[in-house]
N, CA, C and O of each residue as an XYZ file, in Angstrom:
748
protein
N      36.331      2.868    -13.962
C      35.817      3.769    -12.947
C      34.863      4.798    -13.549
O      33.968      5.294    -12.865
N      35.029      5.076    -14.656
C      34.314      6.044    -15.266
C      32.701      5.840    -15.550
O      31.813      6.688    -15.473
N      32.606      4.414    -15.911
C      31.581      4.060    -15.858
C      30.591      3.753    -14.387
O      29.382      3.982    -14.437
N      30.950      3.457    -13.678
C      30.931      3.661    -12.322
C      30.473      4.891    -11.980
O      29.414      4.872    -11.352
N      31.110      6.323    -12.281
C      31.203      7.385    -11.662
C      29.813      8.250    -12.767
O      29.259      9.258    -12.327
N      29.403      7.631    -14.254
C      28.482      8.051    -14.774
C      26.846      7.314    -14.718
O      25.747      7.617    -15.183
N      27.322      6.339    -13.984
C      25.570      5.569    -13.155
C      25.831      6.009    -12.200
O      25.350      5.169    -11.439
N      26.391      6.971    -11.404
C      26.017      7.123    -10.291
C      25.038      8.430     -9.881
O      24.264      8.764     -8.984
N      25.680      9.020    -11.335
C      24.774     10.426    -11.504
C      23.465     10.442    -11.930
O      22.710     11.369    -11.636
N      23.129      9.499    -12.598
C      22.055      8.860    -13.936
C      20.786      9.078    -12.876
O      20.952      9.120    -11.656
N      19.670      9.193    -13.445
C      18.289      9.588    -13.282
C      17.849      8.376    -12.202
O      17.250      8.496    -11.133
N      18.389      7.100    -12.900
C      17.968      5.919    -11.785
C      18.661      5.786    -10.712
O      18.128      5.169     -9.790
N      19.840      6.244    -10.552
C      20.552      5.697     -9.378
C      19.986      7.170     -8.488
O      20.177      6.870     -7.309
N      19.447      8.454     -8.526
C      19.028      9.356     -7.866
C      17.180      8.350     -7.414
O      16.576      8.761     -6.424
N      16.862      7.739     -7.834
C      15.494      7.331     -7.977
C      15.790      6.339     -7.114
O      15.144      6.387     -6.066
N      16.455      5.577     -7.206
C      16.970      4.063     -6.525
C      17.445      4.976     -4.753
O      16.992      4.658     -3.654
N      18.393      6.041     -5.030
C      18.943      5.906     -3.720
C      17.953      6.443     -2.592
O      18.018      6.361     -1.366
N      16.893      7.097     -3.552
C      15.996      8.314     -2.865
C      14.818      7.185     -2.183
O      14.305      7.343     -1.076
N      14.536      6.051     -3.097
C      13.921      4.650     -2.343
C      14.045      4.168     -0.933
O      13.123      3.594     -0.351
N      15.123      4.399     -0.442
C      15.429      3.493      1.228
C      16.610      5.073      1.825
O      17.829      4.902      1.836
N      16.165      6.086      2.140
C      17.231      6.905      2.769
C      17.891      6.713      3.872
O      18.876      7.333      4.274
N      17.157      5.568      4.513
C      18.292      4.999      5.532
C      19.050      4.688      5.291
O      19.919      5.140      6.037
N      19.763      3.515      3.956
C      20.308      2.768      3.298
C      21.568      3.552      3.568
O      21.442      4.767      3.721
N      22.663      3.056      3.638
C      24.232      3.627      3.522
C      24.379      2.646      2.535
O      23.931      1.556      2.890
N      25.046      2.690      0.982
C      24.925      2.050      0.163
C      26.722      1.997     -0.363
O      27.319      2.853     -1.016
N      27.268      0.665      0.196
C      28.564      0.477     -0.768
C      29.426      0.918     -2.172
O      29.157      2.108     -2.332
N      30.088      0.601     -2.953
C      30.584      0.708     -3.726
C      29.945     -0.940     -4.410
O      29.239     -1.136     -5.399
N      30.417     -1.722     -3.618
C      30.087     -3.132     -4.060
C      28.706     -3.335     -4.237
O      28.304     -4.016     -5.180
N      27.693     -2.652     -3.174
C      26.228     -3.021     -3.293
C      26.081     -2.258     -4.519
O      25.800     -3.069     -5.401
N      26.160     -0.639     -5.170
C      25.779     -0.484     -5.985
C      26.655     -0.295     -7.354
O      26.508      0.604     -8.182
N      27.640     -1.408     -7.387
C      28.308     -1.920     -8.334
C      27.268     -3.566     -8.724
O      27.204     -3.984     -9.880
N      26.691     -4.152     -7.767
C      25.841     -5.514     -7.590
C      25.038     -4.838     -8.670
O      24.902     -5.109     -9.863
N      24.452     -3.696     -7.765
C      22.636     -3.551     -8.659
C      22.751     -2.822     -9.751
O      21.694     -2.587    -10.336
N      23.908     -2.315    -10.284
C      23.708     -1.478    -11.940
C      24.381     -2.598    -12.918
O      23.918     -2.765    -14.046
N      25.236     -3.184    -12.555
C      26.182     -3.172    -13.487
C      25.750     -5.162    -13.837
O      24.872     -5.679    -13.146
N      26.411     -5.920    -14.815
C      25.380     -6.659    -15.476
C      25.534     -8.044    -15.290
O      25.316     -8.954    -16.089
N      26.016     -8.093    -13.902
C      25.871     -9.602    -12.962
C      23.961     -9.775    -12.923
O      23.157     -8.884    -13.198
N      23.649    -11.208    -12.492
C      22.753    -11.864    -12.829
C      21.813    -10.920    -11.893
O      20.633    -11.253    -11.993
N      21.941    -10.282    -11.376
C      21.597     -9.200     -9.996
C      20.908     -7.696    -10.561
O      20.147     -6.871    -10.053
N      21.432     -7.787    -11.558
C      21.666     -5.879    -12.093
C      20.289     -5.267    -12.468
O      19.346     -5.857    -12.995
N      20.341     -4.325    -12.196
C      18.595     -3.702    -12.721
C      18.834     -4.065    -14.124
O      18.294     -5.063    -14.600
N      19.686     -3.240    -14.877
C      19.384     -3.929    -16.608
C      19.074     -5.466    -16.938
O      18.119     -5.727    -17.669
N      19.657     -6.209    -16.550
C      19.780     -7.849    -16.577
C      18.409     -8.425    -15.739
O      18.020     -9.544    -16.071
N      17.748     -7.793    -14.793
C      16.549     -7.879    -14.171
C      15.473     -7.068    -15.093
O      14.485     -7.647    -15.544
N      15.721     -5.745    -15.333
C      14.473     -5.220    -16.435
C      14.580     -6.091    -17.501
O      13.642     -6.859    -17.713
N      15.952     -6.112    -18.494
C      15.717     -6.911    -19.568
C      15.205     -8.116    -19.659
O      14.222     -8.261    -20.386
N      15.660     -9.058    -19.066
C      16.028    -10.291    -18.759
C      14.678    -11.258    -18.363
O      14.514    -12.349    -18.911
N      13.790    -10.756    -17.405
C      13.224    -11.025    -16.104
C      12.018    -10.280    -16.008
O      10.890    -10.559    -16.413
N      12.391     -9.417    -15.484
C      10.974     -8.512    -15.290
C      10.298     -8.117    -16.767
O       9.118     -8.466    -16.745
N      10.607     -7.592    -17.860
C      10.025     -7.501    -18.872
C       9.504     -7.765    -19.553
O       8.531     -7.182    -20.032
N      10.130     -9.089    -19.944
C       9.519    -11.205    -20.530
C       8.280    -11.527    -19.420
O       7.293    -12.067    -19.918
N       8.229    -11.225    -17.836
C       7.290    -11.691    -17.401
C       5.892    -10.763    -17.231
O       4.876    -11.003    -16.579
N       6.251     -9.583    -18.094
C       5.163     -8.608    -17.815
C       4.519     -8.733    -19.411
O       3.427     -8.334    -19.815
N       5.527     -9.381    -20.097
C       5.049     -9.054    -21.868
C       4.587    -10.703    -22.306
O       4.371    -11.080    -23.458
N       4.502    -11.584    -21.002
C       4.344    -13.280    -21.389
C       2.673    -12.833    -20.951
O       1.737    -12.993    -21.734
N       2.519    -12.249    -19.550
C       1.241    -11.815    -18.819
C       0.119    -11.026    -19.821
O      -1.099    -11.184    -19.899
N       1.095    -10.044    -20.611
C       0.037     -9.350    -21.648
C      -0.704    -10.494    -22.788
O      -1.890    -10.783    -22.947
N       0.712    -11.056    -23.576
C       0.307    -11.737    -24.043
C      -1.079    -12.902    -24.119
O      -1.863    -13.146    -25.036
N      -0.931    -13.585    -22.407
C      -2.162    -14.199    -22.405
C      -3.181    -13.523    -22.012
O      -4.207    -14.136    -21.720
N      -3.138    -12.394    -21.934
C      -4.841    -11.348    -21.699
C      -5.156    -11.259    -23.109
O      -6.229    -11.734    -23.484
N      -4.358    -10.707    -23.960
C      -4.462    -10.317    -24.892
C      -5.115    -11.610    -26.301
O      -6.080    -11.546    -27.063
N      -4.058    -12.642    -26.106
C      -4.746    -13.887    -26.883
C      -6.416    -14.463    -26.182
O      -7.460    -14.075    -26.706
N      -6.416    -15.059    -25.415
C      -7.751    -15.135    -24.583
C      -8.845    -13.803    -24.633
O      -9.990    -13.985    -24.220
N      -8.427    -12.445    -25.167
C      -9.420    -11.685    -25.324
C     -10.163    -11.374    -24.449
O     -11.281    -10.900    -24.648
N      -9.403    -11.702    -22.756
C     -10.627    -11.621    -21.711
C     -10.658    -10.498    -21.150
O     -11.285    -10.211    -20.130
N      -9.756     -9.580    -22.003
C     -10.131     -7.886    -21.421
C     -11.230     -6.921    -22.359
O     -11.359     -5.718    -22.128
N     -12.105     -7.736    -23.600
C     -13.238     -7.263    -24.200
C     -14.176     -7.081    -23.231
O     -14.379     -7.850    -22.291
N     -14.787     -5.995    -23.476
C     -15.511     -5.538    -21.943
C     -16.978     -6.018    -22.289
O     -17.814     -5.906    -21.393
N     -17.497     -6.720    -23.921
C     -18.532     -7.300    -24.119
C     -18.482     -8.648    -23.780
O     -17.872     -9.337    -24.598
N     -18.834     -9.091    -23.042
C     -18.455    -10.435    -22.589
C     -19.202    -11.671    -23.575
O     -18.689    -12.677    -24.064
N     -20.469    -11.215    -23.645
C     -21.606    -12.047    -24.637
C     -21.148    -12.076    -26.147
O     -21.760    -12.594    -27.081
N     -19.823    -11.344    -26.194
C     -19.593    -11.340    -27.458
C     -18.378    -12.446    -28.323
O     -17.303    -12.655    -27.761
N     -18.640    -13.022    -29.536
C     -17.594    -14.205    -29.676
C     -16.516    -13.349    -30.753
O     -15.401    -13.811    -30.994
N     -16.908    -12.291    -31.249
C     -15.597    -11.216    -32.196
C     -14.905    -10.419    -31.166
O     -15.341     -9.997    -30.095
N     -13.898    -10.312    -31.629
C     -12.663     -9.629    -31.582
C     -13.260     -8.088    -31.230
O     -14.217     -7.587    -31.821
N     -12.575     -7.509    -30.258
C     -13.507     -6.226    -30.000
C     -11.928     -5.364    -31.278
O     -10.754     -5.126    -30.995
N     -12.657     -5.162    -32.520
C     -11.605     -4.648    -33.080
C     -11.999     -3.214    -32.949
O     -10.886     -2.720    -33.124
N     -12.750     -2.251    -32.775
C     -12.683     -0.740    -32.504
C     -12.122     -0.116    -32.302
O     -11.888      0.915    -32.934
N     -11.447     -0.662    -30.857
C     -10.744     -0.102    -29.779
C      -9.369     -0.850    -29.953
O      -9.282     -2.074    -30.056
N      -8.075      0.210    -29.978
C      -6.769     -0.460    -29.290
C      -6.607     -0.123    -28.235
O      -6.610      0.981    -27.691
N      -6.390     -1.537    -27.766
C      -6.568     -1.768    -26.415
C      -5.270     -1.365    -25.537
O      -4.371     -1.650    -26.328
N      -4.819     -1.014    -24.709
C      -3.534     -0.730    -23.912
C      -3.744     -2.022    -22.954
O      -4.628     -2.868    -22.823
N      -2.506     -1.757    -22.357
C      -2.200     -2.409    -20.851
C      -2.809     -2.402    -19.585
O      -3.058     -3.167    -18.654
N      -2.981     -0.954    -20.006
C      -3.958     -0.262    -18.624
C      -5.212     -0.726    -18.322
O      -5.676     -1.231    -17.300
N      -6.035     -0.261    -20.227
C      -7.604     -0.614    -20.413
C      -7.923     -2.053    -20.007
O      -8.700     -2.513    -19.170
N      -6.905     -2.725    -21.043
C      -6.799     -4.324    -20.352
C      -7.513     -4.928    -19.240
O      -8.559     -5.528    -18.990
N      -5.976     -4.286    -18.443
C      -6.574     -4.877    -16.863
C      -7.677     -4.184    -16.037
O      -8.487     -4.708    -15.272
N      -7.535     -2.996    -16.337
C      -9.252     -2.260    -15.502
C     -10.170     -2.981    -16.322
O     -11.202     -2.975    -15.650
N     -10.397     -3.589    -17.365
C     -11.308     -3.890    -17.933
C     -11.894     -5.348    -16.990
O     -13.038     -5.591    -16.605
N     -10.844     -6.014    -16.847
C     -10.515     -7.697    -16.321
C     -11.210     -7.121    -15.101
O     -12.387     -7.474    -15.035
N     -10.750     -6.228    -13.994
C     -10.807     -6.083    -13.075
C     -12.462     -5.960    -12.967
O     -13.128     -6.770    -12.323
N     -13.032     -4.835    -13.684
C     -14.169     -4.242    -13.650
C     -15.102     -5.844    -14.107
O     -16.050     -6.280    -13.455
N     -14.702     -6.289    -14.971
C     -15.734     -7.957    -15.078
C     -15.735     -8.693    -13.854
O     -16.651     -9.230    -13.232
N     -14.766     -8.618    -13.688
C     -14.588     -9.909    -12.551
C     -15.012     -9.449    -10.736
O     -15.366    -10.194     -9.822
N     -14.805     -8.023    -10.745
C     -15.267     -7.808     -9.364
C     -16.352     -8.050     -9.432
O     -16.710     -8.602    -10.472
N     -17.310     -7.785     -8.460
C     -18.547     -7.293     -7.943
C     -18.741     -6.207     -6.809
O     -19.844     -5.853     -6.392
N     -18.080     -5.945     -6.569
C     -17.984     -4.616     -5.844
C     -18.087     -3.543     -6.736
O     -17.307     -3.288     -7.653
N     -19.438     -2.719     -6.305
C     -19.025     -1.166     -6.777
C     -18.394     -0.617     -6.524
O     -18.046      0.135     -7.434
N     -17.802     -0.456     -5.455
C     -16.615      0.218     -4.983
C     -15.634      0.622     -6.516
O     -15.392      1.648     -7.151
N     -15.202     -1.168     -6.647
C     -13.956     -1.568     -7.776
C     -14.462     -1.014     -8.983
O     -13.667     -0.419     -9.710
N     -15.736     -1.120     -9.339
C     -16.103     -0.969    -10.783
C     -16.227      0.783    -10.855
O     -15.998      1.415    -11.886
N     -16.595      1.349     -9.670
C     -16.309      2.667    -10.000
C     -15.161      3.606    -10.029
O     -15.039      4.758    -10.444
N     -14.267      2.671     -9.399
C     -13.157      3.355     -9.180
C     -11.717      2.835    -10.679
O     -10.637      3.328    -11.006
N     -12.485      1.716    -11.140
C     -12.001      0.819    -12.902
C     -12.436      1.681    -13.728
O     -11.648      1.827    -14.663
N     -13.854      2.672    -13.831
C     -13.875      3.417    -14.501
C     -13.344      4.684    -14.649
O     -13.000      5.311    -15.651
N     -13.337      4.939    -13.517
C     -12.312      6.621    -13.295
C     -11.129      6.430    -13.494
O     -10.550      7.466    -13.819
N     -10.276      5.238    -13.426
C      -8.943      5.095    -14.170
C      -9.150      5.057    -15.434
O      -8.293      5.527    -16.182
N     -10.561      4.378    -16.052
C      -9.653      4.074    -17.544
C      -9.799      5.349    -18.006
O      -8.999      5.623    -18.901
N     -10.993      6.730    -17.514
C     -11.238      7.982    -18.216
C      -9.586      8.764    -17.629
O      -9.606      9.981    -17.815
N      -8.631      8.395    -17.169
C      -7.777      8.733    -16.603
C      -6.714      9.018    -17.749
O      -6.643      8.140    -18.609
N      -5.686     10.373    -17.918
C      -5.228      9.694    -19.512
C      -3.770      9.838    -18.881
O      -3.630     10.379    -17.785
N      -2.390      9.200    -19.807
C      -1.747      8.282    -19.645
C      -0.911      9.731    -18.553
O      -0.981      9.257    -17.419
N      -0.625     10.320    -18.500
C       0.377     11.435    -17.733
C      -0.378     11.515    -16.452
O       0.303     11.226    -15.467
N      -1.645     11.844    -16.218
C      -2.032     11.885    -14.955
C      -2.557     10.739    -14.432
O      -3.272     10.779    -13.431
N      -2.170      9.300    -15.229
C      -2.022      8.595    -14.629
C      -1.391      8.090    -13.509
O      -1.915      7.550    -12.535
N       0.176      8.384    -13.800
C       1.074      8.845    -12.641
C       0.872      9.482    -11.505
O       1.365      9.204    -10.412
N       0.226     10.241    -11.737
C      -0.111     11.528    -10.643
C      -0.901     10.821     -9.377
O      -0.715     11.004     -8.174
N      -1.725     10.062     -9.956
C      -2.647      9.057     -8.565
C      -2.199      9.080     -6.982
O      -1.311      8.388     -6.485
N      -2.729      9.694     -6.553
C      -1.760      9.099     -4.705
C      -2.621      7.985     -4.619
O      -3.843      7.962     -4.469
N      -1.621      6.850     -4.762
C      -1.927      5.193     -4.729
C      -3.033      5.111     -3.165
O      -4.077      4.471     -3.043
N      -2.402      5.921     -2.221
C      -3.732      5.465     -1.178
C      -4.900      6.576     -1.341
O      -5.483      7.027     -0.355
N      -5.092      6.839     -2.203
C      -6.776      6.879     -2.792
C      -7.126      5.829     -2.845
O      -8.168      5.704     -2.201
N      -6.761      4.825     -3.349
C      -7.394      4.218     -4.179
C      -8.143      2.981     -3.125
O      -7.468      2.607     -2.167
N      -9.427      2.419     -3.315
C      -9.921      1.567     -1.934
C      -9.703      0.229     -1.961
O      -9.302     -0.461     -1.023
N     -10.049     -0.214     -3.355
C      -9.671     -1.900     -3.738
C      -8.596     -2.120     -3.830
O      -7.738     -1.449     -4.405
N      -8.469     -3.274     -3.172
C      -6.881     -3.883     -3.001
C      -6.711     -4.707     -4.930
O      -5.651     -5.221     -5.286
N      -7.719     -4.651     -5.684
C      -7.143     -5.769     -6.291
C      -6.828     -4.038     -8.050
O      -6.227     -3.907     -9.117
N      -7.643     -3.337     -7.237
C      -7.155     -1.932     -8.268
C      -5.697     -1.936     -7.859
O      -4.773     -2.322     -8.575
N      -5.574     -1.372     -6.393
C      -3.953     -0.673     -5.512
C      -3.499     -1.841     -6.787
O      -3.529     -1.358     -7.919
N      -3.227     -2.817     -6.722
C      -2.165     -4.194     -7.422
C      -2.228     -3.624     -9.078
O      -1.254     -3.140     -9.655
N      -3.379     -3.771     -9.593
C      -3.247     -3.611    -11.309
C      -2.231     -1.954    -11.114
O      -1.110     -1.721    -11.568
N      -3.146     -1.022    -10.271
C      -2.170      0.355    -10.704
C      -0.697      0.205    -10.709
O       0.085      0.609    -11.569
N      -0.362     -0.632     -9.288
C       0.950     -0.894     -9.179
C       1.754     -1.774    -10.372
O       2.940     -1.688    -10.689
N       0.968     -2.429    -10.786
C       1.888     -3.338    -11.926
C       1.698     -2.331    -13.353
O       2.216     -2.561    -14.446
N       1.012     -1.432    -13.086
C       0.394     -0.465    -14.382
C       2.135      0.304    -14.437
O       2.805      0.567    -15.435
N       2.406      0.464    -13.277
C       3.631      1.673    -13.234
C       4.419      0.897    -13.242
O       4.970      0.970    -14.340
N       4.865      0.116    -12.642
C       6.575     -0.731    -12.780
C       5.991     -1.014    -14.312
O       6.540     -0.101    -14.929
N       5.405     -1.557    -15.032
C       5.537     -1.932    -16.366
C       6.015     -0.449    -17.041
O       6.937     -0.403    -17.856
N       5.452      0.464    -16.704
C       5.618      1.829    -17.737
C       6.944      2.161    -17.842
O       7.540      2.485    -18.869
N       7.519      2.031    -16.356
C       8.657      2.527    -15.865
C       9.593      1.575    -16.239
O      10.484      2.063    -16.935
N       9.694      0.497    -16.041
C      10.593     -0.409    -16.554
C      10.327     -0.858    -17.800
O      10.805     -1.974    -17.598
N      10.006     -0.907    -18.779
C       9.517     -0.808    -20.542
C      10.521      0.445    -20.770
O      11.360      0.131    -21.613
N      10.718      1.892    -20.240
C      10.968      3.090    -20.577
C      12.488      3.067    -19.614
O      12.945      4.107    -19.140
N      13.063      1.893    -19.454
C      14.323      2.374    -18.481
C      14.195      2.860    -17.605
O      15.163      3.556    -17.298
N      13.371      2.867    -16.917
C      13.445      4.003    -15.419
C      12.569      3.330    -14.249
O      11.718      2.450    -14.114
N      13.104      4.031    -13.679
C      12.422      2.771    -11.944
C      11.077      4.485    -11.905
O      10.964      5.653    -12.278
N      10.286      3.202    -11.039
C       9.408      4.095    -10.553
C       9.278      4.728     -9.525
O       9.861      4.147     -8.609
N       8.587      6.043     -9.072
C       9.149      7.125     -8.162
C       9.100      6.443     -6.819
O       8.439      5.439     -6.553
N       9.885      7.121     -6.006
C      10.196      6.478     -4.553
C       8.771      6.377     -3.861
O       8.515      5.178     -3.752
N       7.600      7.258     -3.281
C       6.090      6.659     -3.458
C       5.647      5.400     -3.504
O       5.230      4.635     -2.635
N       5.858      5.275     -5.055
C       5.597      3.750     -5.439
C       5.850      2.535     -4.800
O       5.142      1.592     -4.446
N       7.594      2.921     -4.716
C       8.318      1.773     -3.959
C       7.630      1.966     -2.491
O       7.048      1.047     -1.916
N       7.724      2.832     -2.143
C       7.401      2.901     -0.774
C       5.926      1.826     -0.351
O       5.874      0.855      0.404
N       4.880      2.457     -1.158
C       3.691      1.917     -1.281
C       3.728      0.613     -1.375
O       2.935     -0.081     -0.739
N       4.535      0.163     -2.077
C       4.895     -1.222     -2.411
C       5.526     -2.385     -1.152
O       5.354     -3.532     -0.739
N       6.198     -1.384     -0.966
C       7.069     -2.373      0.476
C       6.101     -2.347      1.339
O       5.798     -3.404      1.891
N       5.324     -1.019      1.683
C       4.130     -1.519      3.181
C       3.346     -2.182      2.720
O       2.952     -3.084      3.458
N       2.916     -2.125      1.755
C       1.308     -2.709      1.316
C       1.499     -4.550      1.305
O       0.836     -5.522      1.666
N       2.996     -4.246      0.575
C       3.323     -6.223      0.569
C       4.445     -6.379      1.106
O       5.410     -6.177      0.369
N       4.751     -6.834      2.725
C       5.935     -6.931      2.846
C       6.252     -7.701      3.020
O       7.251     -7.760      3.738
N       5.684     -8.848      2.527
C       6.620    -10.358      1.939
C       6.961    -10.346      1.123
O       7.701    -11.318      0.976
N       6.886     -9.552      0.006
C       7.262     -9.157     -1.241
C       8.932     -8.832     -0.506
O       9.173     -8.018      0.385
N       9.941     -9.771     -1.224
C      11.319     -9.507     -1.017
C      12.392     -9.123     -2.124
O      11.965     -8.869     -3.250
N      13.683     -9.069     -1.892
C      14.533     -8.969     -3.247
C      15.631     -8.733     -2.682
O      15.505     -7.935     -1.753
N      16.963     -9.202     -2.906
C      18.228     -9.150     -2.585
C      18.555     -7.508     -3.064
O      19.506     -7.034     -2.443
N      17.860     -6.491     -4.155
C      18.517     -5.554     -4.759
C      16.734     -5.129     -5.162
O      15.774     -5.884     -5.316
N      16.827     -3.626     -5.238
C      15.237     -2.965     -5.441
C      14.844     -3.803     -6.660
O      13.720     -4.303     -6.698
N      15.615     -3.960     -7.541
C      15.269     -4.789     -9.121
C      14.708     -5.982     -9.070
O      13.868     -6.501     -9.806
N      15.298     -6.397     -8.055
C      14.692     -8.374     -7.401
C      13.573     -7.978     -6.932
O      12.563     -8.413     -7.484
N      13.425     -7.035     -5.777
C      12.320     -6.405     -5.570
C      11.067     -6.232     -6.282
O      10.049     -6.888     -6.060
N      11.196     -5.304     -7.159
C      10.066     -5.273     -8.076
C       9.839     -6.518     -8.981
O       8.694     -6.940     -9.141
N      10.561     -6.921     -9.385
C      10.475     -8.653    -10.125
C       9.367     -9.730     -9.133
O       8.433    -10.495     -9.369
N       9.995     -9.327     -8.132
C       9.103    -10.052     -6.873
C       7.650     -9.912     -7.053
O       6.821    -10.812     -7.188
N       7.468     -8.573     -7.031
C       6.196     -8.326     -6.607
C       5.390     -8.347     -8.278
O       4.172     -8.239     -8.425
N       6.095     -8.461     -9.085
C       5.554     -8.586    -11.063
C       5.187     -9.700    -10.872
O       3.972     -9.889    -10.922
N       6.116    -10.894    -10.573
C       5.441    -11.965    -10.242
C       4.577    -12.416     -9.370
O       3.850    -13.372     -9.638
N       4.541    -11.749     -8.144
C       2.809    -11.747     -7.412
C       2.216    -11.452     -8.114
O       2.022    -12.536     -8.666
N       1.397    -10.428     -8.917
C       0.886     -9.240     -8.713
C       0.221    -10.387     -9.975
O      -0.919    -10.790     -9.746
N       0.864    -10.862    -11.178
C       0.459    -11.618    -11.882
C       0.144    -13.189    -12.283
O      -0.325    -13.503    -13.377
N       0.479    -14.152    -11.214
C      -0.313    -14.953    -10.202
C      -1.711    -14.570    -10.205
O      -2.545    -14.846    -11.068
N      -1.919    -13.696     -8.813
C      -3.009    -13.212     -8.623
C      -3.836    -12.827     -9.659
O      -4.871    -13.477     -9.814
N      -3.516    -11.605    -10.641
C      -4.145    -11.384    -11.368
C      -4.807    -12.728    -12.241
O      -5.909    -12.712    -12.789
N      -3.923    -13.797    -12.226
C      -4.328    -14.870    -13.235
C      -4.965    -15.478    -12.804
O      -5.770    -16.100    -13.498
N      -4.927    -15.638    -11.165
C      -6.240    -16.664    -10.489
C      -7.602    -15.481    -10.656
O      -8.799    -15.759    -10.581
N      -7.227    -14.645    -10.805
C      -8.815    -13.259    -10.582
C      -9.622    -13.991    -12.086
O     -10.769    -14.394    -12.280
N      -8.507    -13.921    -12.882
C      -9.450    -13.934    -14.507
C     -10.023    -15.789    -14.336
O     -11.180    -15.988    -14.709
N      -9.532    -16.555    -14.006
C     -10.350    -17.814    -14.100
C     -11.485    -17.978    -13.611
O     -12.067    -19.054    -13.748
């Protein structure tokens, strides 16, 4: 019970419950989503969501298709590259919209704390709204922590076929859209 009674206080389960305030939430439902049945946010961050966000880097990162010199056949070694730069980079090649490319550059001059800060509906391109969104569940789930209720929120209207038995399935859901898509954008 004790353990029980010290996730309930914990930073995520205030983050998780503050997500759906309609929700009247069990003993059993949030015994399902903490604790380390095939269901559990840990067993979903570790497990699942993390492997499929660090398999996704991986092939940006080997393929090199976030070098923003495109004509170029070296290694852009100058720059270490982040997650972030990465995909605004992908994004900013592959659109054609100014819209996207101006709004790829004002993120990447963006630095990593007020990154967060963004009110997601600023933002005009649907295929930015997606990278920012996978920008934050990666930060947040890499660092143990769900991302702020906002997010989720943003997340459920913007995609609401995006499903999940538990918020953790949830966001897994939409990691795996989000990077699909992204992978048909870069071909």
């Amino acid at each position: 019970m004790s353990k029980f009674n010290s996730q309930l206080t914990g930073k995520i389960t205030k983050i998780l419950l503050s997500d759906d305030t309609e929700r009247i939430w069990s003993k059993k439902e949030l015994t399902h989503e903490f604790f380390k049945d095939s269901h559990s946010y840990e067993v979903i961050r570790r497990e699942l969501l993390c492997k499929k966000i660090q398999k996704f880097e991986k092939t940006i990162f080997q393929q090199r298709i976030f070098n923003e010199n495109t004509n170029s056949n070296q290694p852009e070694c100058s720059h270490i590259y982040t997650f972030k730069i990465a995909l605004i980079n992908i994004l900013a090649r592959k659109n054609i919209s100014i819209r996207s490319n101006t709004e790829c550059q004002w993120l990447k001059e963006i630095d990593d704390y007020n990154f967060e800060l963004i009110p997601i509906h600023m933002l005009l391109s649907e295929n930015v709204k997606m990278v920012y969104l996978l920008i934050m569940i990666r930060k947040k789930f890499i660092n143990n922590e769900l991302p702020s209720p906002h997010i989720f929120h943003f997340m459920c209207e913007k995609y609401p076929n995006i499903k999940g038995e538990t918020v953790s399935e949830l966001y897994l859901s939409f990691v795996k859209y989000a990077t699909k898509m992204l992978m048909a954008i870069l071909k």
